[in-house]
Every structure is written in C-alpha cells, then in structure tokens.
C-alpha positions as CSV (number, residue, x, y, z in Angstrom):
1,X,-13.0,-57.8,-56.2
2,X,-12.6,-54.2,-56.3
3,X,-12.0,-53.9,-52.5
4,X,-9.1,-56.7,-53.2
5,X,-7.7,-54.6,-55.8
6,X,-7.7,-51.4,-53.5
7,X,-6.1,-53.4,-50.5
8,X,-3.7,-55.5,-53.1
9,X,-2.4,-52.1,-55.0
10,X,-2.2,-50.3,-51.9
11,X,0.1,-53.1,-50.2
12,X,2.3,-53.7,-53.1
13,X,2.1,-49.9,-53.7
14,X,4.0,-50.4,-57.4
15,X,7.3,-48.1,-56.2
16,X,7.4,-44.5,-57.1
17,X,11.0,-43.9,-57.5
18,X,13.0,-41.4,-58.9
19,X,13.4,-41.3,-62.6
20,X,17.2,-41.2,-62.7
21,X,20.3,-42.5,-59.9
22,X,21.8,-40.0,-58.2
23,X,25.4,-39.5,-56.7
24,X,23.5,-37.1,-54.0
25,X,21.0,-38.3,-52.5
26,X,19.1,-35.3,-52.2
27,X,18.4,-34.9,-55.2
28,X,14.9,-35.3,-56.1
29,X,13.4,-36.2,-59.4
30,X,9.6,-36.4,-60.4
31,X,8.1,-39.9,-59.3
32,X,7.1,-42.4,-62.1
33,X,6.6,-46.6,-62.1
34,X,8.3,-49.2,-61.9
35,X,8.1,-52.4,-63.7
36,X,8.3,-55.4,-61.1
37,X,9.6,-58.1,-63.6
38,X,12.7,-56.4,-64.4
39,X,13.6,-54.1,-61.6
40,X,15.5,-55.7,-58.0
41,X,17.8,-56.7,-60.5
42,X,20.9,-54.0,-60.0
43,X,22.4,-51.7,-57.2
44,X,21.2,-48.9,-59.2
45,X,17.5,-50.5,-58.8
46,X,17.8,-51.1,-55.2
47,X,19.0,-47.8,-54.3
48,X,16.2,-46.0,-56.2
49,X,13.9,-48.2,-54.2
50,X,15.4,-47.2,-51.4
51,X,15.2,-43.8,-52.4
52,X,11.1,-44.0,-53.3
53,X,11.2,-45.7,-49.6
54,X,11.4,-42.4,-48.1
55,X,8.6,-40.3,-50.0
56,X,5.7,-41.0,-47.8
57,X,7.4,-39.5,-44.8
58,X,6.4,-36.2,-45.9
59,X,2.8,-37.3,-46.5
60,X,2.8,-37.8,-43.1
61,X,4.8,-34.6,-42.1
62,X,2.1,-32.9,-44.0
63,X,-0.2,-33.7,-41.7
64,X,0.9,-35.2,-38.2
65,X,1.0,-31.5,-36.8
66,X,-2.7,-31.4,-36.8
67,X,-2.6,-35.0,-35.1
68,X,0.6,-34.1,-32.4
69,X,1.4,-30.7,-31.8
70,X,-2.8,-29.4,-32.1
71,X,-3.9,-32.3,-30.0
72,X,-2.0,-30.7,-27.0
73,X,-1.5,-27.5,-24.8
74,X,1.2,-26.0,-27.5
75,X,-1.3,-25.1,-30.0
76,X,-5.0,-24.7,-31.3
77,X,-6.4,-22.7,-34.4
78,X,-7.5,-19.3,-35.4
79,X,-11.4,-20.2,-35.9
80,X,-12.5,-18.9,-39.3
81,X,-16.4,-18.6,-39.4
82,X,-16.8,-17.4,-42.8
83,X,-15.3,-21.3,-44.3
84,X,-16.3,-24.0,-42.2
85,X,-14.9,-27.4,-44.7
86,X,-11.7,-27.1,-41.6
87,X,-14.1,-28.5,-39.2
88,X,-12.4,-32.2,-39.4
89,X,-9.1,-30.7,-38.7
90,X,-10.5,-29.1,-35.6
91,X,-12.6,-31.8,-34.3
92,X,-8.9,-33.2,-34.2
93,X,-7.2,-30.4,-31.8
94,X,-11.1,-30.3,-29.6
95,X,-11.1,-34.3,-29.3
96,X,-14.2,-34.6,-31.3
97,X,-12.6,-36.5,-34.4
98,X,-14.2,-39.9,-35.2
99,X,-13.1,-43.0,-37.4
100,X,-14.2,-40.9,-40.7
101,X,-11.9,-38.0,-40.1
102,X,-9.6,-37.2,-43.5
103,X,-6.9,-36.2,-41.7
104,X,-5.7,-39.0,-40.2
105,X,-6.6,-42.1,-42.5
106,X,-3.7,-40.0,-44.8
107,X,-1.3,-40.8,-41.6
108,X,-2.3,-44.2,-42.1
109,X,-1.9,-45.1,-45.2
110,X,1.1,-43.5,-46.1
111,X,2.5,-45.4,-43.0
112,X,1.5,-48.4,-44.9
113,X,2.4,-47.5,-48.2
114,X,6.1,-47.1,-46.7
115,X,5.5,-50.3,-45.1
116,X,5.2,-52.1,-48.7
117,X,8.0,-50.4,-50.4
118,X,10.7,-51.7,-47.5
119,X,9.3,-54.9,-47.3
120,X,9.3,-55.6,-51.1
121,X,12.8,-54.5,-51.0
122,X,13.4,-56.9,-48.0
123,X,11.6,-59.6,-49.9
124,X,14.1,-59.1,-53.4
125,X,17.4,-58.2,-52.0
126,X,18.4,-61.6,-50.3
127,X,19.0,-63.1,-53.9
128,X,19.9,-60.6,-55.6
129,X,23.7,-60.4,-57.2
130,X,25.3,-57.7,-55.6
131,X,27.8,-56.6,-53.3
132,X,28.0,-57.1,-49.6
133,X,28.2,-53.4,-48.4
134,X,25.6,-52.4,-50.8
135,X,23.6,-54.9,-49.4
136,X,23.8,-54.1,-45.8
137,X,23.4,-50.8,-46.5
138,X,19.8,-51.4,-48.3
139,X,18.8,-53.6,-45.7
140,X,19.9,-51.5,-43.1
141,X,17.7,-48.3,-44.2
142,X,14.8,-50.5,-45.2
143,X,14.2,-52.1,-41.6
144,X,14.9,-49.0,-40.3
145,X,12.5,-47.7,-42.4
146,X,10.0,-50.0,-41.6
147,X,10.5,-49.2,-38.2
148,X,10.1,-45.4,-37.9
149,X,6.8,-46.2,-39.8
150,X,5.3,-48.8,-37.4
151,X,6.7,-46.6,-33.9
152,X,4.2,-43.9,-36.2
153,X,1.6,-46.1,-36.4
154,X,1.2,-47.4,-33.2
155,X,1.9,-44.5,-31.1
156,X,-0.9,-43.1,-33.1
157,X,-3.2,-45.9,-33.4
158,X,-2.4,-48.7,-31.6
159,X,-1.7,-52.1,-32.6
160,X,-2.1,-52.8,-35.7
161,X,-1.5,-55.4,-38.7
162,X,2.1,-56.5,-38.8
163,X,2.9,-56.6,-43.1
164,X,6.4,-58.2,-42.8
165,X,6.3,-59.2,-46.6
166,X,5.3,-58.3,-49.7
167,X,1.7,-59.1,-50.4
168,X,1.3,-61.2,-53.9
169,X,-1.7,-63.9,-52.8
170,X,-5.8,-62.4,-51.7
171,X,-5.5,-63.9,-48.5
172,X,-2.1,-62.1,-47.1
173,X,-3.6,-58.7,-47.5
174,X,-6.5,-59.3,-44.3
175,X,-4.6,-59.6,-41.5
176,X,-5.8,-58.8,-37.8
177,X,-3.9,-56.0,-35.7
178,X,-1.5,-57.1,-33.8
179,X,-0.9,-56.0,-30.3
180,X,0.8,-53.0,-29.4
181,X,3.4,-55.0,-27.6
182,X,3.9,-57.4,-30.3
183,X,4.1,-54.1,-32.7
184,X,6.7,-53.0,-30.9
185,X,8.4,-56.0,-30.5
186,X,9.2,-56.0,-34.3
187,X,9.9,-52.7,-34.2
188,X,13.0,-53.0,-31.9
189,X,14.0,-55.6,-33.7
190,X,14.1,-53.8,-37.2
191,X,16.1,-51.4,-35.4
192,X,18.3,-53.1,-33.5
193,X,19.4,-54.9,-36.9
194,X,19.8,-51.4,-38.9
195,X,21.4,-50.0,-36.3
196,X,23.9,-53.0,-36.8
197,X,24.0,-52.7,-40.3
198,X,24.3,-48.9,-40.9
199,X,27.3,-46.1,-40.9
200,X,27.7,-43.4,-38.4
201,X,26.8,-39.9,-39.7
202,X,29.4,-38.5,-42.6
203,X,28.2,-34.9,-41.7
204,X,28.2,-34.5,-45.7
205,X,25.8,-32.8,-48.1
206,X,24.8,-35.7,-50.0
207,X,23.6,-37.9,-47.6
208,X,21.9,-35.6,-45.1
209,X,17.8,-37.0,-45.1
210,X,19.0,-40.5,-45.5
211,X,19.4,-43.0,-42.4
212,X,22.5,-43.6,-40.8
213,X,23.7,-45.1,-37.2
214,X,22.6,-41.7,-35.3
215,X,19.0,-41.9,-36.6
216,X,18.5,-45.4,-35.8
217,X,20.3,-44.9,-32.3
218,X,18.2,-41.7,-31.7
219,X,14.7,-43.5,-32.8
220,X,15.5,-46.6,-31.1
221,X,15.9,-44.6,-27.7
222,X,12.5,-42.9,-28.4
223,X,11.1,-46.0,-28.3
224,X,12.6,-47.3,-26.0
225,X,11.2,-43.9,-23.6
226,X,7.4,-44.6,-25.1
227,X,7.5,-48.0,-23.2
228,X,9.4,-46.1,-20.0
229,X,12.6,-48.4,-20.9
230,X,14.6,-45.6,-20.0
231,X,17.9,-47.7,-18.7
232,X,17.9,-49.3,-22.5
233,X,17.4,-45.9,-23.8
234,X,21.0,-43.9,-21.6
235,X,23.5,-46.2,-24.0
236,X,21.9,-45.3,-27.4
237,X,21.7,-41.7,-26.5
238,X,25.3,-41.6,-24.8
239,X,26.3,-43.0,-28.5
240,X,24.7,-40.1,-30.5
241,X,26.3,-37.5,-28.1
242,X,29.6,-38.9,-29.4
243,X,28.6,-39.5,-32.7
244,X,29.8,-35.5,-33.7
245,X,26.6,-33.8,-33.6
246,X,26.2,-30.4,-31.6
247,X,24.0,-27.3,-31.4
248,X,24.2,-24.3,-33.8
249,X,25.3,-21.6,-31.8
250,X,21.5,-19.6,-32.4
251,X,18.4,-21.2,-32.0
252,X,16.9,-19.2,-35.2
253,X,19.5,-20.8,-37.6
254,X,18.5,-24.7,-37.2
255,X,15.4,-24.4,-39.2
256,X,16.7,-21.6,-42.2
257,X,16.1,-23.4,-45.4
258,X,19.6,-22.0,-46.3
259,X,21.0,-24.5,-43.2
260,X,19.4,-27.7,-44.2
261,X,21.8,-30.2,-45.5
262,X,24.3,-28.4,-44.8
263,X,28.1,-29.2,-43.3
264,X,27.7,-27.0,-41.0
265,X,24.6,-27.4,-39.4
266,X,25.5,-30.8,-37.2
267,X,22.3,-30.1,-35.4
268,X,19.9,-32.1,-37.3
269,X,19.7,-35.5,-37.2
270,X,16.5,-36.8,-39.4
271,X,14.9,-34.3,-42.0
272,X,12.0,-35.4,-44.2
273,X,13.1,-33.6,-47.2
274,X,11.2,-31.3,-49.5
275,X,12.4,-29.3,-52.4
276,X,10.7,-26.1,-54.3
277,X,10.1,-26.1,-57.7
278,X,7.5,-28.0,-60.0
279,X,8.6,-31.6,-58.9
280,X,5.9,-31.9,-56.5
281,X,8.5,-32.0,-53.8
282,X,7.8,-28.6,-52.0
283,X,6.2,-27.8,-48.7
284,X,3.8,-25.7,-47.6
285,X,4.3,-25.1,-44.0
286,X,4.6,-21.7,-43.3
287,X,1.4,-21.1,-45.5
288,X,-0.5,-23.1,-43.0
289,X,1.1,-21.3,-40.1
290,X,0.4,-17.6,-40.9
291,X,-2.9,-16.0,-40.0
292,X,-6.2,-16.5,-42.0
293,X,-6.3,-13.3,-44.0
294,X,-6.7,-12.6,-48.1
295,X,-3.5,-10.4,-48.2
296,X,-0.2,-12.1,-47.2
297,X,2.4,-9.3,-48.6
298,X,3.2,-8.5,-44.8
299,X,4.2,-12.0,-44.2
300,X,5.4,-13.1,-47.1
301,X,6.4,-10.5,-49.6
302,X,3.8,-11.8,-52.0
303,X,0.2,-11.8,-52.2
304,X,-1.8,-14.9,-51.5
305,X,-5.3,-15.7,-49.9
306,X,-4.8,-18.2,-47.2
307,X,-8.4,-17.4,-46.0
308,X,-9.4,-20.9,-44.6
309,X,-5.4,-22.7,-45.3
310,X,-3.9,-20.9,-42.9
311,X,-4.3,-20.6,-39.2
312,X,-3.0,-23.7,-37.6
313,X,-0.9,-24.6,-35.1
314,X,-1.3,-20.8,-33.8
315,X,0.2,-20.9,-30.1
316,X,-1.5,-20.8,-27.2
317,X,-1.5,-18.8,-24.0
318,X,0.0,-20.8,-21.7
319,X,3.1,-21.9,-24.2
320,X,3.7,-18.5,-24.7
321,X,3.7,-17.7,-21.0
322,X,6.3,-20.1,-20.5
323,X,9.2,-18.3,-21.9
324,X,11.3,-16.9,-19.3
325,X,13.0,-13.6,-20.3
326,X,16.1,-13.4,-22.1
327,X,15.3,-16.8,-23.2
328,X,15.9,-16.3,-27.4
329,X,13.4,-19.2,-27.9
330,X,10.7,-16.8,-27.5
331,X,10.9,-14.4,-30.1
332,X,12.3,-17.2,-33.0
333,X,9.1,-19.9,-32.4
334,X,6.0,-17.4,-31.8
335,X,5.5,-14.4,-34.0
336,X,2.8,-11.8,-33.6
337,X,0.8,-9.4,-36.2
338,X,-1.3,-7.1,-35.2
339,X,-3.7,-5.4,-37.7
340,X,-7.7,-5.3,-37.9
341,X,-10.8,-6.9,-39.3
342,X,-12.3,-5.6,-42.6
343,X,-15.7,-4.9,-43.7
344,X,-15.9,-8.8,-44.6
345,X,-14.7,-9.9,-41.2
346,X,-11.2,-10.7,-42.8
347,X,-8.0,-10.2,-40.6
348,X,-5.9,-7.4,-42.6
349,X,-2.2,-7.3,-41.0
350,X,-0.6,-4.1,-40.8
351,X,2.6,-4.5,-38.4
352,X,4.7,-7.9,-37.3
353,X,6.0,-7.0,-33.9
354,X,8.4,-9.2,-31.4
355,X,6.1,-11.5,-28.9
356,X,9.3,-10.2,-26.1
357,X,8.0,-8.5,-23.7
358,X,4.3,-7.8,-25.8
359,X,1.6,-6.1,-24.6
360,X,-1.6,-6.3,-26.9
361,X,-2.5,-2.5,-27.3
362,X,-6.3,-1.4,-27.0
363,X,-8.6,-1.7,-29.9
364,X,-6.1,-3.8,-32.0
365,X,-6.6,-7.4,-33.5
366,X,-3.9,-9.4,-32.9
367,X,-3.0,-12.8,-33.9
368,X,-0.2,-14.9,-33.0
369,X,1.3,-17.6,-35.1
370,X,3.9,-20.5,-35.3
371,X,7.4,-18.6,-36.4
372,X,9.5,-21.4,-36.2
373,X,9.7,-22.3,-40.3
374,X,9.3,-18.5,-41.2
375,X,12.1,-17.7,-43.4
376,X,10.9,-14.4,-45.6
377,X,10.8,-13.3,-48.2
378,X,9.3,-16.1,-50.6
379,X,9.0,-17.1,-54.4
380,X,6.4,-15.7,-56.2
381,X,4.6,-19.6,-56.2
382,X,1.9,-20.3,-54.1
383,X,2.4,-23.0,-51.2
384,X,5.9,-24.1,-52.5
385,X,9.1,-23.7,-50.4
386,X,12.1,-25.7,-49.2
387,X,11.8,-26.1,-45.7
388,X,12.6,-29.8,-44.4
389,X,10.8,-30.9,-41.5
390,X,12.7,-32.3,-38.8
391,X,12.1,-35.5,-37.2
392,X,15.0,-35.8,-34.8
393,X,17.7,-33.3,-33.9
394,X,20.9,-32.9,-31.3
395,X,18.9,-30.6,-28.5
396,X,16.0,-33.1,-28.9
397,X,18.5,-35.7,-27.8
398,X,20.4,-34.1,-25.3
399,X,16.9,-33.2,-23.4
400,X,16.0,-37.1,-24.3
401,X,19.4,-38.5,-22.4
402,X,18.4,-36.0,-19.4
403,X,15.2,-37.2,-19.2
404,X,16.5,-40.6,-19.7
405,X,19.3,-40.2,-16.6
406,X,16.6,-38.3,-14.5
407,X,14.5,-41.3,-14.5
408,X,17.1,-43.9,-13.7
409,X,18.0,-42.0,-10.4
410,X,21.0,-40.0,-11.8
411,X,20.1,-36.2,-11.9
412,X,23.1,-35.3,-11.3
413,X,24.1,-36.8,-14.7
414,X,21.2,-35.2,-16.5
415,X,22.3,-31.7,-15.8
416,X,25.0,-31.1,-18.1
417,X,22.9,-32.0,-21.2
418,X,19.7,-30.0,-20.0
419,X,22.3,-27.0,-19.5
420,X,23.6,-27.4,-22.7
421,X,20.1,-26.7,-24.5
422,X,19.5,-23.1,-22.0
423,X,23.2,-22.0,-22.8
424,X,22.0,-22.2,-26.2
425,X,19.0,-20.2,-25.7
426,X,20.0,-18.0,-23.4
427,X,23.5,-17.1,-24.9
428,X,25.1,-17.8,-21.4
429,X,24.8,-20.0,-18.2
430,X,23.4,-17.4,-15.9
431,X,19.8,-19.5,-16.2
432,X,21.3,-22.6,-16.3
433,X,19.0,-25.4,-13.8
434,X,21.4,-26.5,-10.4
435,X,18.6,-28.5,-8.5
436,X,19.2,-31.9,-9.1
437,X,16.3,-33.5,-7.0
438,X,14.1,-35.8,-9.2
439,X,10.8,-34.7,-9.2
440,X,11.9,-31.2,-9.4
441,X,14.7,-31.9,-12.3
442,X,11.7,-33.7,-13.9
443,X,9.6,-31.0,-14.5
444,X,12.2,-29.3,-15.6
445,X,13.0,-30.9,-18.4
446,X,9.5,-31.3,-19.2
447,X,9.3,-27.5,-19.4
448,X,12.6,-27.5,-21.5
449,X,11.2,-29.6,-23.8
450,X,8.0,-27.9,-24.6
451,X,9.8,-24.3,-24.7
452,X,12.9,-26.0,-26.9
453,X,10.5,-28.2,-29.4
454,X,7.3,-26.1,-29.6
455,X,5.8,-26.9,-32.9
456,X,8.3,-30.1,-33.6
457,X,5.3,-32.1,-33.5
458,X,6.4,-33.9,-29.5
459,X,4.1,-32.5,-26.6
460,X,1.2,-35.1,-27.2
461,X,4.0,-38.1,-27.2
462,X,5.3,-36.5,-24.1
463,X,2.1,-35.9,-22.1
464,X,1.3,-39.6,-22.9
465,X,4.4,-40.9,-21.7
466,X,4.9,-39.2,-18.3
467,X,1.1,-40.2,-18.2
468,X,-0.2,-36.3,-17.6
469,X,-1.8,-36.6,-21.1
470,X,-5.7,-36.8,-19.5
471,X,-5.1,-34.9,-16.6
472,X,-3.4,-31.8,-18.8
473,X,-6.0,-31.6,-21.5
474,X,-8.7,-31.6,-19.7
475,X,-7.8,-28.6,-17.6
476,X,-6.6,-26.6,-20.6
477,X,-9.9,-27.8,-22.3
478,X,-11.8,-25.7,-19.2
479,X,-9.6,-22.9,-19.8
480,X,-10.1,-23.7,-23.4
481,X,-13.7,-23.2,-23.4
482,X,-14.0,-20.7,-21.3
483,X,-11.9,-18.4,-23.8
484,X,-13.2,-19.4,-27.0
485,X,-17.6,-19.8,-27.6
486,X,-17.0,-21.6,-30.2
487,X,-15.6,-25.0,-29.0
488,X,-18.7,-27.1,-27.8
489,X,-19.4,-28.6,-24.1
490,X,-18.2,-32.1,-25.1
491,X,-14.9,-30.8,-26.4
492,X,-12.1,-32.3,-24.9
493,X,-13.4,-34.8,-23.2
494,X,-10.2,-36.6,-22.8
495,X,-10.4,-40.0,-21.7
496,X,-7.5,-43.3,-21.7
497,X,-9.5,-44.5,-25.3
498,X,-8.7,-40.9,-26.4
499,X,-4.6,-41.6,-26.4
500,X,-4.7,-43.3,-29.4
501,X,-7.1,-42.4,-32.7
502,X,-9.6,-44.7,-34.2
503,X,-8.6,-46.9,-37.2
504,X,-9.9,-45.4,-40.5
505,X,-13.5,-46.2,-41.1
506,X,-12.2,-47.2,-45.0
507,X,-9.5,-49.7,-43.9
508,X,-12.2,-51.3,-41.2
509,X,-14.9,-51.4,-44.4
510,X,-11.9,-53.0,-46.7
511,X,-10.9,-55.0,-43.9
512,X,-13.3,-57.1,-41.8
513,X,-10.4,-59.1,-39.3
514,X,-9.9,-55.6,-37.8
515,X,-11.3,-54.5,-34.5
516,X,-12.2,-50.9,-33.7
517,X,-10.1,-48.8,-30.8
518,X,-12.4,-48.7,-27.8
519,X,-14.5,-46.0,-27.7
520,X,-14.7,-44.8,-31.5
C-alpha cells in the first residue's frame, strides 16, 4: 500500500501553484496546494496550473550539469580530499555512477512530476467552460511541456513509461517503458500540436520563460537532430531565424542577471526561471562553480565556505586550449584564481586574473572555474541569486541550422549562420570560416559549438549524436588519468550501455514492469 501511495502521489503530484494570478508571468509566488474538487474550474485556475507546470524545470536545471556538461570533455571537478559525501556526483563525470546514484533519480522524477501536472491539465481542460484562445493557449504550453520533459527523459535514460493521463486507478500507475522510438514518437507529436497552437515570441517582459512558437520550433528541431532528421529540422530552424531573435552584440551580456527577461536581450529563447529572495525560487549556480575554498570575499564580495559545494563544472584543458586568440569567448566562460593552499590544505584565493593569454607562474596554485554565470558582487545571502538558466538561445540555433544545412549537403548555406556566431565573438569577420567542404565545415561547427556553449549543459548530446561520444571519452579518460591519481583504472570505461544512465534503483523497487538499461 505504501509503495501505491508513493507512486499514486507522485503521479498525480497535487499541483504546486502559485498562491495568487499574475498579469506577468514572471512573477513568482511561494508554492502551496491545490484542492482537486474545485480547481480546473476557471481561466484563472488553468493558468496557475499552467504556471506550477513549469517549476520542476529548475529541479532539473539544478542538477543536469553534473549529468551533461561533467559527463564530457568540457568539464570535470576540483577533487576535495578533505569531504568525500561528493563521491556520487563524481562517479557521474568518471562513468562510475550506478542505478543508486542521487543525482540523477532527482532528473527523473522531476521529469515525471512535470509529466503529471500537463497531463492533469490535459485531462480537465477539454470540458471545461472557457474561451477558445485561452484554451489553445493552455493546451499548447502543456503538450509542449510534456514534451521538453520526455525529449529529457529519454535522451537521458532511454525509453521509458509513456503517462499520457492523469493517474486516478492502482493499476495505471505500473506501466512498462516504452521504447525510445515510440517515446519519441509522442514527443513529436506533442510538439507538432503546440507548435500549432502557440503565438510567436512578443519579445515582452512578462512572458519571457513561458513557451511560445520559437521554443517549440527550436525544441522540435533538436529533436529532430538527436534522431539525425536533419532535413525535418532546416524548416523549423529557418522559422526561428525569422521569428525576430538575434545576438547581443557581446558575448558577456547574454547571461547578466540584469539582461534576463529583458526587451532588449532577443537572444534568449527558453530560460528556466529563478528569482532571489526567500521564495525558494533562487539559484545557486555560481556557488557551485567557484573553487572549493572557506573564504569566497575574492569571488563574491561576501564570505562563505563552499568547502565541498563548490568545485564543479571547473573546465578542462583541452576546452580551454580551444580558444583561438582574440576570440572574446575565452575570457567571459573560464575564469582563473590563483592563490595557495593553507595549513589545512584549503585553497585561499588571493588574485582573479584573465585566462587570455595565461601562463600559470611557478610555485602558485591555480584553479580555473566556470565564469559563464559570474556576475559580482552578490547579496549578503548564502546560495541565493537570480540567474535563469538557459535552455535554448539564438547562437544555439543558428550553429543548429548550420549543422542542420551541413548535413543535408548544403555548406555553402551553413556559412552565413556559423559566421554570424564568430563575428559575435570576435568583434569582426577577419576569423570568419570560408571552407565549405563537408567534413571539414563539420568539424567546424562542432568546434563552434563547444567554444560558443561551454557550460550550457550540450557537449554530451552532441558527442552522442555525431556518434564520437565512446570514441572521445575514452581518450580524454587516458589523458584523464594520467593527470589526476585520483580517478581509478576503471574510470571511464565508456561503452554504447554507457550513453544513457540506468533507471533509478527506487522507481525499479516501486515498479516491477520495468526493465533495467543494459549493463547497470
């Protein structure tokens, strides 16, 4: 019974919401219950529901940079001896995580929990009294919903159970996985229909974070490019391109807290949106990004001990490498602090210094870190800050419809948009890319991308769609281990079962229809 009750109030996961409608739809209120018997009854109820729809995207944004960016080349972790309760987020970035890890049945679950709150509103709206527009509209952001969290879940996991309805009876809440194909399947098909249903972007404060056409255009192409449909993916892309979006003229201001949701920043596409204060809203990022060390004034302004929170996502040698010079990319993604270890082993920064041109001095500790969401100085509150994450944005897309054209024998076509992301970043054309042969225009762009989306959580979906995933990481897993004593011999041991991870050991326990990913 109690395993029913688990499974049963996970599925119909009683709607957080916000407390009070809102004109703009950023606003964000604490979360509190609903009552099913009288809610689904007015617009105001289905667009709070909409609303509460949206909150476990940053569950997962809270933690899919361990699971993407730290399972590839881009990034690994500052090791920290002294405090070894990280060791499940490592075994994540070393290939050694297992079906118990903590990390990832989060990703799960909140997948699922935003499963339950689209399909309840799905399940309600059909008979419920109000107008047209609003209707479409609800329906439209719900299926797309729905399908940004299944493309999640089975890029990470696999196939898996296909919930289409809200669950009310025991025997609806065991279902088997379904296969990836079929998975996918629906997924194109909740898309497809909100990208029907929805309005093109309005480029206005109050609805920045919420879906519209260019999100569902956007998403549908990336799905389209996981299954190497890359002809059904050139139309939705050439749509976003003339949708209004373009680049901010410096690379630095797209992620400034002070940008997001803003008119003038036409450059994001898909936010998950976080808010500082004591709503329970805020993120955390940066504080996760810095260097493990018990004295952040250096980084921060204000003094906190991220001994054993922070170190992640630190970049590696071969990202850094990358950056050709001039290239403004460089200096706004990777930061370096140099410093020195105290009588407790602890990393005490003394100086931040640009990573152009660096050369580590002699006798010096240095660590470098993700720069990318560091926006100084911060609040005098621990962990709590403003900064969105971004799911999709306008270079993303431009380097997507390259790749897109590339790979449907039209590099010539491609150029212009790969261009338009190194003007950006260079601050002229002088390095813009001329050769227009396939294969060489190919790894071009995959260059592009890794240098123009470090830390945007992409490289491990990109390695496994151009099918260099095994090949890559088990050559910088050598270099890897050669550089760092820590990481054990069977570290990164990167096989085909390794492209997905295992299903939770919990929801397999709950649930005894489902099937284990090979090799877990």
């Amino acid at each position: 019974m109690k395993t029913y009750q688990y499974l049963f109030g996970l599925a119909l996961s009683t709607i957080f919401i916000c407390s009070s409608c809102s004109k703009d739809f950023l606003t964000l209120y604490p979360e509190g219950n609903l009552n099913e018997g009288t809610f689904y009854k007015t617009e105001a109820d289905f667009q709070q529901a909409v609303i509460g729809a949206y909150t476990p995207l940053r569950d997962i944004a809270n933690n899919a940079f361990w699971m993407d960016e730290m399972r590839s080349d881009n990034a690994t972790f500052d090791y920290y001896e002294k405090d070894r309760g990280s060791a499940a987020r490592e075994n994540i970035s070393t290939f050694m995580d297992d079906a118990t890890n903590g990390v990832t049945i989060i990703r799960y679950q909140a997948n699922f929990i935003g499963i339950s709150r689209t399909n309840a509103i799905l399940d309600h709206i059909e008979g419920a009294t109000i107008s047209d527009s609003i209707k479409n509209q609800v329906i439209g952001e719900a299926k797309a919903l729905r399908g940004h969290y299944y493309f999640d879940l089975v890029k990470t996991f696999g196939g898996v159970p296909l919930q289409l309805h809200e669950i009310l009876k025991t025997e609806d809440a065991y279902l088997a996985r379904a296969s990836a194909d079929e998975v996918y399947t629906q997924i194109i098909n909740d898309l497809k229909d909100a990208l029907n249903r929805l309005p093109a972007p309005k480029f206005v404060a109050a609805e920045t974070g919420r879906v519209n056409k260019g999100v569902v255009a956007t998403e549908l192409a990336a799905v389209y490019m996981q299954k190497k449909d890359y002809a059904n993916a050139v139309p939705l892309l050439q749509s976003v391109a003339a949708m209004g979006y373009n680049l901010m003229t410096n690379f630095k201001d797209v992620f400034n807290p002070a940008n997001k949701n803003a008119n003038a920043n036409k450059e994001l596409i898909f936010d998950v949106q976080y808010q500082s204060g004591t709503t329970g809203q805020s993120s955390s990022f940066i504080y996760r990004f810095i260097p493990n060390t018990p004295n952040t004034t250096l980084f921060l302004g204000v003094n906190f001990n991220v001994n054993g929170f922070g170190g992640w996502d630190v970049p590696t040698d071969n990202l850094i490498a990358l950056f050709e010079t001039g290239d403004t990319r460089l200096d706004a993604s990777i930061g370096v602090a140099e410093g020195s270890l105290n009588s407790s082993q602890d990393f005490i920064a003394s100086k931040l210094v640009s990573a152009v041109g660096y050369v580590p001095p002699a006798g010096v500790k240095v660590k470098y870190f993700c720069k990318k969401f560091y926006y100084p100085p911060y609040p005098n509150i621990n962990q709590n800050t403003d900064q969105n994450w971004t799911l999709y944005r306008y270079a993303d897309v431009l380097l997507m419809l390259a790749e897109c054209l590339n790979e449907t024998n039209k590099p010539g076509e491609a150029l212009p948009y790969v261009n338009q992301v190194r003007t950006r970043a260079f601050g002229n054309s002088t390095n813009n890319i001329t050769a227009t042969d396939q294969a060489g225009l190919r790894n071009a762009i995959a260059l592009e991308r890794r240098r123009e989306l470090a830390f945007e959580n992409k490289r491990w979906y990109d390695l496994i769609r151009t099918g260099q995933a095994i090949t890559v990481m088990n050559a910088y897993g050598i270099t890897a281990k050669a550089k760092f004593p820590y990481l054990l011999p069977q570290s990164f041991n990167v096989t085909e079962n390794r492209l997905v991870y295992p299903i939770p050991q919990r929801e397999m326990d709950l649930n005894k229809k489902l099937v284990q990913n090979l090799g877990y």
